[in-house]
DOLODREN-288161 format. One line per 10 residues: their letters; for each residue x, y, z of N, C-alpha, C. Coordinates in steps of 0.1 Angstrom, whole numbers, plus 2048, in hexadecimal, padded with zeros to 3 digits. Example, Ala and Ser with C-alpha at 12.3 -4.5 7.8 and 13.67 -1.06 7.14 Angstrom:
2
AS = 884 7C7 84E 87B 7D3 84E 884 7DF 84E  880 7EA 847 889 7F5 847 881 800 84F $
END
This chain:
82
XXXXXXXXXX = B06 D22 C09 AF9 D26 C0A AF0 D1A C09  AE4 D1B C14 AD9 D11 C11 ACC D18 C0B  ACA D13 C01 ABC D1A BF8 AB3 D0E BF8  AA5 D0D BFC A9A D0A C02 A93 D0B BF2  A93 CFD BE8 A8D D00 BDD A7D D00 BDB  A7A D04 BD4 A6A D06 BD4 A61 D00 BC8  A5B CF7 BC8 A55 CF0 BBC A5D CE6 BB7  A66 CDE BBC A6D CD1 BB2 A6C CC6 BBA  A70 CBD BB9 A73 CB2 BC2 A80 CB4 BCC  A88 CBA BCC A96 CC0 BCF A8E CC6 BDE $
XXXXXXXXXX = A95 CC4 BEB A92 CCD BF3 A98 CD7 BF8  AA0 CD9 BF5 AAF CE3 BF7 ABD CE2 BEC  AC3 CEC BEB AD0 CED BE3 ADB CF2 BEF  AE8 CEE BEF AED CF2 BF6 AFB CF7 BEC  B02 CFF BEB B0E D02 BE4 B18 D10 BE8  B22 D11 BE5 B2D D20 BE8 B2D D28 BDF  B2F D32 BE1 B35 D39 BD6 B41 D3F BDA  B4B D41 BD3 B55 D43 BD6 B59 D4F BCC  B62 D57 BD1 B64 D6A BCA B6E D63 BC2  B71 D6A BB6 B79 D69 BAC B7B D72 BA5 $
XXXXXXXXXX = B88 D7A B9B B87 D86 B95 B7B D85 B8C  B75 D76 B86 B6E D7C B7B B5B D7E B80  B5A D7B B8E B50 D79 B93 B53 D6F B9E  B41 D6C B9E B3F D61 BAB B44 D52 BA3  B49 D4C BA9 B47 D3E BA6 B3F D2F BAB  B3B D29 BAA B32 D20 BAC B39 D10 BB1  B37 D0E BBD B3E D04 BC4 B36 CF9 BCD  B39 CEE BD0 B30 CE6 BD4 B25 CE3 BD6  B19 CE1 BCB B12 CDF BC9 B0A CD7 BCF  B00 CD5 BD7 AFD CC7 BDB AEC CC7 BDD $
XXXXXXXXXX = AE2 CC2 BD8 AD5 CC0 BD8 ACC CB6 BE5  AC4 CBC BEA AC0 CAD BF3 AB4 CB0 BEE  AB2 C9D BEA AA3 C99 BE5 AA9 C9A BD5  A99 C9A BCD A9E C98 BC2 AA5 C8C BB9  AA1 C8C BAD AAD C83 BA7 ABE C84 BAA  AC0 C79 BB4 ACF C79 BB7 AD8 C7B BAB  AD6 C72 BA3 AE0 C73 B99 AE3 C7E B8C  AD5 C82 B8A AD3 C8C B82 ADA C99 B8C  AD7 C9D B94 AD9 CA8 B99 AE8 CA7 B9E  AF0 C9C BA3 AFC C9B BA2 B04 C9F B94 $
XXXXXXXXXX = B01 C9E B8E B05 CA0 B7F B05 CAE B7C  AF8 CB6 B80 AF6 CC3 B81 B02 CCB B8B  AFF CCB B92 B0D CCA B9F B1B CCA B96  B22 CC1 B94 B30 CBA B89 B2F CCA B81  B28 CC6 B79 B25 CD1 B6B B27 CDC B72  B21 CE6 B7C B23 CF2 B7E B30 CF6 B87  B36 CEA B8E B3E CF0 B96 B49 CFB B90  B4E CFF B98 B55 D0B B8D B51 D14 B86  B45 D14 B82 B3F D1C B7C B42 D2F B82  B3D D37 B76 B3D D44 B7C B2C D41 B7E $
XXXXXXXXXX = B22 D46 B8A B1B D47 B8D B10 D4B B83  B14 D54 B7B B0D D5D B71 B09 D54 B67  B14 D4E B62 B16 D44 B55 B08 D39 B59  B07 D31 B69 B00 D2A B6A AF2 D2E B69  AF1 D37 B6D AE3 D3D B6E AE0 D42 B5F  AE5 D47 B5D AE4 D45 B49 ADF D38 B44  AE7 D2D B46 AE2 D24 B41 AD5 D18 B49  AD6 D1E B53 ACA D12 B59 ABF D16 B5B  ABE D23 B5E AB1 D2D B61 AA7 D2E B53  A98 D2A B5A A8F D27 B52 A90 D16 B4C $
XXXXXXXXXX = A9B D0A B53 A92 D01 B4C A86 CF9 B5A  A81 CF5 B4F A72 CEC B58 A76 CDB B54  A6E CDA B61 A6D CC6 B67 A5E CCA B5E  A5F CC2 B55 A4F CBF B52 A47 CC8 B52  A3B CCA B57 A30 CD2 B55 A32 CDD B64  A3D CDD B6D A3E CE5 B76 A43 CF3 B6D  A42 CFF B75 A49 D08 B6E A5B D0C B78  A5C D01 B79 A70 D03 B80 A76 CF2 B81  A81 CEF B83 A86 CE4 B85 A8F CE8 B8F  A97 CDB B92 AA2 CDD B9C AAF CE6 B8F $
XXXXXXXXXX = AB1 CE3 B85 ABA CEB B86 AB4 CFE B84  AAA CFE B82 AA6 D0D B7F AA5 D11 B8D  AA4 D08 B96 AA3 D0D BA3 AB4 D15 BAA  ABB D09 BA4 ACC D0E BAB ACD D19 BA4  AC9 D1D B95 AC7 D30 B91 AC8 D39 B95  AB2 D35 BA1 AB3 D3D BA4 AB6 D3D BB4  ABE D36 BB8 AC4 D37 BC3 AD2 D40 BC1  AD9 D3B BB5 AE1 D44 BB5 AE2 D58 BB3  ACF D56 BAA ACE D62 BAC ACE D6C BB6  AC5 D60 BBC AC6 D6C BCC AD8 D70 BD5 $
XX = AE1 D6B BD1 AEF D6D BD3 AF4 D75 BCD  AF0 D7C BC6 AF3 D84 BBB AF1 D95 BC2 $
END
């Protein structure tokens, strides 16, 4: 999926999800723009993830005085996959 982020420095998220008995899972992560290294890291951390789990944990944080970041963004990109 390519998700087209809205309000960060990040211009896009690109990642898979892949079916699994316990859900979706969370696969190749990749950000353009953005803090390279930070958001690589973001990436690492979730791969494998069940989709649900990430969006639990990243949805609702904020870059500073914005109200979303790049990772609240991959959330709610996941949300819409849902």
């Amino acid at each position: 999926m390519i998700y087209k982020t809205k309000g960060v420095c990040s211009v896009q998220i690109e990642f898979e999800l892949e079916d699994s008995p316990e859900g979706k899972r969370v696969h190749n992560v990749r950000y353009t723009g953005g803090c390279n290294g930070n958001l690589q890291g973001v990436g690492r951390l979730v791969e494998g993830m069940l989709a649900e789990e990430v969006i639990r944990r990243l949805e609702g944080i904020r870059c500073g005085f914005k109200n979303t970041s790049c990772p609240d963004q991959l959330a709610q990109a996941l949300k819409q996959c849902q």
